[in-house]
LUMTIPA-604374 format. One record per atom (N, C-alpha, C): x, y, z; residue in three letters; residue number from 0. Coordinates in Angstrom, 2 decimals, always signed. Layout:
<rs>
> X / Y / Z / res / n
> X / Y / Z / Ala / NUM
...
</rs>
This chain:
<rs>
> X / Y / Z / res / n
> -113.36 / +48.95 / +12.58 / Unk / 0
> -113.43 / +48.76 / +11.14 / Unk / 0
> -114.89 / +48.88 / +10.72 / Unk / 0
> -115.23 / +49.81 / +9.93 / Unk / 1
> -116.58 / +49.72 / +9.73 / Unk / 1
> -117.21 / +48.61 / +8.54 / Unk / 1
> -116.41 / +48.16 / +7.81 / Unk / 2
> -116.88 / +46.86 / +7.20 / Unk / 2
> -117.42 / +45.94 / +7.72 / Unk / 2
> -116.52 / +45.56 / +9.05 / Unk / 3
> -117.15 / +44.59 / +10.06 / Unk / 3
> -118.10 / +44.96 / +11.00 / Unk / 3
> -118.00 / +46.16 / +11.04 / Unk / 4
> -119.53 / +46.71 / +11.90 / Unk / 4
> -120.31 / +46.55 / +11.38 / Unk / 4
> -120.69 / +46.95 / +9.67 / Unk / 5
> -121.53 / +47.02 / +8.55 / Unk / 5
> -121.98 / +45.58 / +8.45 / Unk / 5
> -121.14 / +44.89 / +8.53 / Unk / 6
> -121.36 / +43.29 / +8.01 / Unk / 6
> -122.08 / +42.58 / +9.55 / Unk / 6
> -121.66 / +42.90 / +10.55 / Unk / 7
> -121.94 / +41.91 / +11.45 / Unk / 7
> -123.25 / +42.25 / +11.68 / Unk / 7
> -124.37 / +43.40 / +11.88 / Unk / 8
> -125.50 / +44.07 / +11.82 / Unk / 8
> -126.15 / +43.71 / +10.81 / Unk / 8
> -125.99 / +43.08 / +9.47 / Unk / 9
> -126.63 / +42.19 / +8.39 / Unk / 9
> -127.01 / +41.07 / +8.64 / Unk / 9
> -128.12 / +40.33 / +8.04 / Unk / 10
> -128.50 / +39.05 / +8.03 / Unk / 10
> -127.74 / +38.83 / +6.92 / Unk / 10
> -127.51 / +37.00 / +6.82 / Unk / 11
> -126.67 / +36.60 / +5.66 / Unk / 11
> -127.38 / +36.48 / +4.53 / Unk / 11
> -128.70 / +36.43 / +4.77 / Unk / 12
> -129.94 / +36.69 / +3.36 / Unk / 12
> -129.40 / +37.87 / +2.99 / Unk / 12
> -129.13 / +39.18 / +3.58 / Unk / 13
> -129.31 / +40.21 / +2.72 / Unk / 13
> -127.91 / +40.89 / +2.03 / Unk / 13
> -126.85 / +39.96 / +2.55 / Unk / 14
> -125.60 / +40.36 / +2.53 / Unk / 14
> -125.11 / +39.86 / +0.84 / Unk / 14
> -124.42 / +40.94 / +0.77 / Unk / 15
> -123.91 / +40.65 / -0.99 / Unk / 15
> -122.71 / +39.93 / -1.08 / Unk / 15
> -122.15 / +39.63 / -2.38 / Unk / 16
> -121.93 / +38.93 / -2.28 / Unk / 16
> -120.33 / +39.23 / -1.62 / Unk / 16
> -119.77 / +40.63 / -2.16 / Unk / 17
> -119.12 / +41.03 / -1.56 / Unk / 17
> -118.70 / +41.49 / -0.20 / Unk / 17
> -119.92 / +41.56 / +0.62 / Unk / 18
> -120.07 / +41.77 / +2.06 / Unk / 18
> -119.42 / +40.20 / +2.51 / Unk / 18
> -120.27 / +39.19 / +2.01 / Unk / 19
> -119.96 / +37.30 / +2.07 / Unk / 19
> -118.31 / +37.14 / +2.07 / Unk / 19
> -117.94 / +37.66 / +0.79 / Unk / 20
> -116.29 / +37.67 / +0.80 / Unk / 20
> -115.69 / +38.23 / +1.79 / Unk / 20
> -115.87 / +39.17 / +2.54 / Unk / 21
> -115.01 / +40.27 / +3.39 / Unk / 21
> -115.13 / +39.76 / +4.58 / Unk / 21
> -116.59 / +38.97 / +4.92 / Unk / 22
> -116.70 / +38.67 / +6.20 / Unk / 22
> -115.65 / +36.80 / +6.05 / Unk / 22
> -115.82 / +36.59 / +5.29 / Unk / 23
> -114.86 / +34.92 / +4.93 / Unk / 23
> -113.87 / +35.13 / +5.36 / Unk / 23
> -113.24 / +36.15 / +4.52 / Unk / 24
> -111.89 / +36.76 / +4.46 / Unk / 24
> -111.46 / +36.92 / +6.03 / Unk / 24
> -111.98 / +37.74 / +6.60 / Unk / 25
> -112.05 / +38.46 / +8.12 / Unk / 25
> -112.04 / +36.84 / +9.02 / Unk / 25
> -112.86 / +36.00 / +8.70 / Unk / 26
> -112.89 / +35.03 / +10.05 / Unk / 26
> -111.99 / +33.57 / +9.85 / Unk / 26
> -111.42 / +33.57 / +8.37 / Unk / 27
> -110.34 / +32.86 / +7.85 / Unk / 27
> -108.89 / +33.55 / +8.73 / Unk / 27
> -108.50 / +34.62 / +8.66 / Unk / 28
> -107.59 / +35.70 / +9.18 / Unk / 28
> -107.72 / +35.45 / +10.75 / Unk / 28
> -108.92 / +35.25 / +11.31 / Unk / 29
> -108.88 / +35.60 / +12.85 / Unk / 29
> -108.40 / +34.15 / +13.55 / Unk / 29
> -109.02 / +32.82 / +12.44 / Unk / 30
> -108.69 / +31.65 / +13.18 / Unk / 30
> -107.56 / +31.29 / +12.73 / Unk / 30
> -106.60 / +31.52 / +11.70 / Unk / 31
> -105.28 / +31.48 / +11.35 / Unk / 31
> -104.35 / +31.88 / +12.41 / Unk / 31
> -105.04 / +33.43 / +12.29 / Unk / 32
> -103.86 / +34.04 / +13.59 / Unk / 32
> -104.56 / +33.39 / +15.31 / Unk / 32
> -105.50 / +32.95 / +15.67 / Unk / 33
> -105.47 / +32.03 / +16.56 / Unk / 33
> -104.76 / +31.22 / +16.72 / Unk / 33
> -104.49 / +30.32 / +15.74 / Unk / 34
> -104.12 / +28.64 / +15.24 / Unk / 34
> -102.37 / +28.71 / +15.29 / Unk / 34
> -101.92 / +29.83 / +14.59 / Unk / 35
> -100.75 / +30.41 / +14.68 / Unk / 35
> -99.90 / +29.36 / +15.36 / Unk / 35
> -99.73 / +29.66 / +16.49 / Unk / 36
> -98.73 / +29.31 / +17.83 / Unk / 36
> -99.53 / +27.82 / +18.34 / Unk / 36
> -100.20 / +27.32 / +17.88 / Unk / 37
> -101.22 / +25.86 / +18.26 / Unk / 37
> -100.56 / +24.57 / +17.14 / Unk / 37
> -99.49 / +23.96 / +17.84 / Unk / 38
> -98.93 / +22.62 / +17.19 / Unk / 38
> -100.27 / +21.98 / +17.00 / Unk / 38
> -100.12 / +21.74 / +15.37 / Unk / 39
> -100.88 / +20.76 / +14.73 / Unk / 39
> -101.10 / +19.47 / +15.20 / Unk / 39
> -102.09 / +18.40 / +15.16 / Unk / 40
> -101.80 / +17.37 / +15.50 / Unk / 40
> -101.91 / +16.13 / +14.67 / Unk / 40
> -101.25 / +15.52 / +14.35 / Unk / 41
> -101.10 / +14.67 / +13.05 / Unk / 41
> -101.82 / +13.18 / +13.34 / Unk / 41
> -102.18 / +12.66 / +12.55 / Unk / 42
> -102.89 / +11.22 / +12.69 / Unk / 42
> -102.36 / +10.44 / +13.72 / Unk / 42
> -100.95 / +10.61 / +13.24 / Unk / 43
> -99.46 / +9.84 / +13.98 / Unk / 43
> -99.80 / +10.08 / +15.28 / Unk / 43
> -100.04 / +11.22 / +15.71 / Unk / 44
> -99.83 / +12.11 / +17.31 / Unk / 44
> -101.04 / +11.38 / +17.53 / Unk / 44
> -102.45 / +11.37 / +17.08 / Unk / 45
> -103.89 / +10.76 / +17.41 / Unk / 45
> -103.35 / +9.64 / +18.28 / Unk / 45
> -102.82 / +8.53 / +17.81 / Unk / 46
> -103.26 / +7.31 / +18.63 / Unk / 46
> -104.55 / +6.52 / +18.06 / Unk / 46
> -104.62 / +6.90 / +16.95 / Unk / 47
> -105.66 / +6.16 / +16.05 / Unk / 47
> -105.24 / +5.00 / +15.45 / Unk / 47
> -103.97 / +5.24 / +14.58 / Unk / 48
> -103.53 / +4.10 / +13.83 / Unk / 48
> -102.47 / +3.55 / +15.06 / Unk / 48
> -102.45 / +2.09 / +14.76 / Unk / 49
> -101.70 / +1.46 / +15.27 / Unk / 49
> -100.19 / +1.93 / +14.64 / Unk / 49
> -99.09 / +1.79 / +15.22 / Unk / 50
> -97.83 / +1.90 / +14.94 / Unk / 50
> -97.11 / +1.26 / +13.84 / Unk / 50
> -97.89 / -0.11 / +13.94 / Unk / 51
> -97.04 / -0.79 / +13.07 / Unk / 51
> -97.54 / -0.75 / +11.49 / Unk / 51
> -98.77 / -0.31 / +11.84 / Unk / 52
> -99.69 / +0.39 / +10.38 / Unk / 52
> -99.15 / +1.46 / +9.90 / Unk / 52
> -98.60 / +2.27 / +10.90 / Unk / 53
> -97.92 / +3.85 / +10.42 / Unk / 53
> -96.86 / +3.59 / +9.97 / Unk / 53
> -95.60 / +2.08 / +10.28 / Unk / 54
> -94.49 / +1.86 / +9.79 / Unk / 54
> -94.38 / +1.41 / +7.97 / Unk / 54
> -95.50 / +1.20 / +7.96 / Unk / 55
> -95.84 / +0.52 / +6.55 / Unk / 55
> -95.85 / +1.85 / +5.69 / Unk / 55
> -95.39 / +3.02 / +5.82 / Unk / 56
> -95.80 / +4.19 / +4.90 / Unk / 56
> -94.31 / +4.83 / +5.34 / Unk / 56
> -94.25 / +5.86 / +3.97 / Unk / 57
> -93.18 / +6.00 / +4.09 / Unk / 57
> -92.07 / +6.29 / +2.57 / Unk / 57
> -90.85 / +6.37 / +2.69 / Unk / 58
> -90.46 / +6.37 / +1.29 / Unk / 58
> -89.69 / +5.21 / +1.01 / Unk / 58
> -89.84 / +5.01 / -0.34 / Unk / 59
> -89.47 / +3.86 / -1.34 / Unk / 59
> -87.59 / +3.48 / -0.97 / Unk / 59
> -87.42 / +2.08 / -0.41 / Unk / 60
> -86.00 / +2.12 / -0.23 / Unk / 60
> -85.64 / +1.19 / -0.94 / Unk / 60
> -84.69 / +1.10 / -2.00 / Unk / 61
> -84.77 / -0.09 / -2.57 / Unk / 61
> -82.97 / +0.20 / -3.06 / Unk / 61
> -82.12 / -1.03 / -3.06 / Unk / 62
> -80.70 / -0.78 / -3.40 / Unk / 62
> -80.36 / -1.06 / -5.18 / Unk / 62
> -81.59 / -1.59 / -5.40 / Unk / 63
> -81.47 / -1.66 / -7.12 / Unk / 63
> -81.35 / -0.65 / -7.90 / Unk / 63
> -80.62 / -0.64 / -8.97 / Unk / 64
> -81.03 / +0.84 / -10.32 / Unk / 64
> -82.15 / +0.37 / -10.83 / Unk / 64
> -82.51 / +1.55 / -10.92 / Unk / 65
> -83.61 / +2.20 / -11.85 / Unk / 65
> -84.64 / +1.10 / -12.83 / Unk / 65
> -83.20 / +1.13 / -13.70 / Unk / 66
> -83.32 / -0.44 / -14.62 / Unk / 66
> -83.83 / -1.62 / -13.94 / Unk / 66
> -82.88 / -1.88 / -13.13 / Unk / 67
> -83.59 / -3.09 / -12.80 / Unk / 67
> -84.78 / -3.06 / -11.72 / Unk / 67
> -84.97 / -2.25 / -11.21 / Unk / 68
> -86.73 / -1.89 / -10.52 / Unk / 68
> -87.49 / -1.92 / -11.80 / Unk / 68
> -87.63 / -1.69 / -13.03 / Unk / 69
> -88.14 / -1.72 / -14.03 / Unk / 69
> -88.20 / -3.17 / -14.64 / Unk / 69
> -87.35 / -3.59 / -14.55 / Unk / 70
> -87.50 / -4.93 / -15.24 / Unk / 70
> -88.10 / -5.80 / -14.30 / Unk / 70
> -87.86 / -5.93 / -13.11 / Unk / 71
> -88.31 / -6.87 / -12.09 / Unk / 71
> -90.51 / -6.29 / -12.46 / Unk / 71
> -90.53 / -4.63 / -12.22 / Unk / 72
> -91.58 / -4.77 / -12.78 / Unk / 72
> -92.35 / -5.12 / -13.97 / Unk / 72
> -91.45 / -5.10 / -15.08 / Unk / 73
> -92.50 / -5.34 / -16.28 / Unk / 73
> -92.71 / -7.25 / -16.18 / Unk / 73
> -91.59 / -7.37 / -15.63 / Unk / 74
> -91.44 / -9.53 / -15.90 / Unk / 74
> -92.56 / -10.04 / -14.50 / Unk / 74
> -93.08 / -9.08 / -13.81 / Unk / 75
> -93.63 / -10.23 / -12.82 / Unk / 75
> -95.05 / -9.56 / -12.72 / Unk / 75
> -95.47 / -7.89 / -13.36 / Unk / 76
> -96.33 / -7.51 / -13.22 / Unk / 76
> -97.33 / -6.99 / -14.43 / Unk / 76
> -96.80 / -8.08 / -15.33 / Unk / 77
> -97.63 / -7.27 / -16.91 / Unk / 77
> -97.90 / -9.57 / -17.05 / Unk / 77
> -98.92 / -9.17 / -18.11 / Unk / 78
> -99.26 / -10.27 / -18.55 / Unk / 78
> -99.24 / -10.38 / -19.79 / Unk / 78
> -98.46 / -11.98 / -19.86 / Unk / 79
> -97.94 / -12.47 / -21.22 / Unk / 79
> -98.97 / -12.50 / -22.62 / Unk / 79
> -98.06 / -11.80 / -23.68 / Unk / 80
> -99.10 / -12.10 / -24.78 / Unk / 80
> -99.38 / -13.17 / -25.10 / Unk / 80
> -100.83 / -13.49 / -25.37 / Unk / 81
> -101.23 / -15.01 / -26.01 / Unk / 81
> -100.86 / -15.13 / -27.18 / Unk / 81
> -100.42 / -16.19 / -27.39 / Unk / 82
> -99.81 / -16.74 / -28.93 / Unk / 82
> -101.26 / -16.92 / -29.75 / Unk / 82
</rs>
């Protein structure tokens, strides 16, 4: 490819700005298709957080309607007008 011949033979001082884009472009593309087939590894997988810290997240389970998730919030989490 002579873009990348052109570009890699440049210093990045002298490279425009469009040369800058093509070569981004080009080494975004090369570590993608590296990364490809390479399972991600998630916080979870780390061994960083404790388990029972990771159990605390998650989605909202609650057997109430709507309504009443609403009311339980406005009556215990808003503060009363002063007379």
């Amino acid at each position: 490819m002579s873009t990348k011949l052109s570009i890699q033979s440049q210093s990045l001082k002298s490279m425009t700005l469009s040369d800058l884009e093509t070569l981004i472009r080009h080494v975004v593309q090369q570590v993608l298709s590296e990364n490809k087939d390479t399972p991600r590894k998630t916080i979870s997988d780390s061994g960083l957080l404790p388990p029972e810290f990771l159990a605390t997240f998650g989605a909202w389970q609650d057997s109430r309607s709507d309504e009443e998730i609403i009311s339980d919030i406005y009556q215990n989490r808003t503060i009363p007008a002063s007379s």
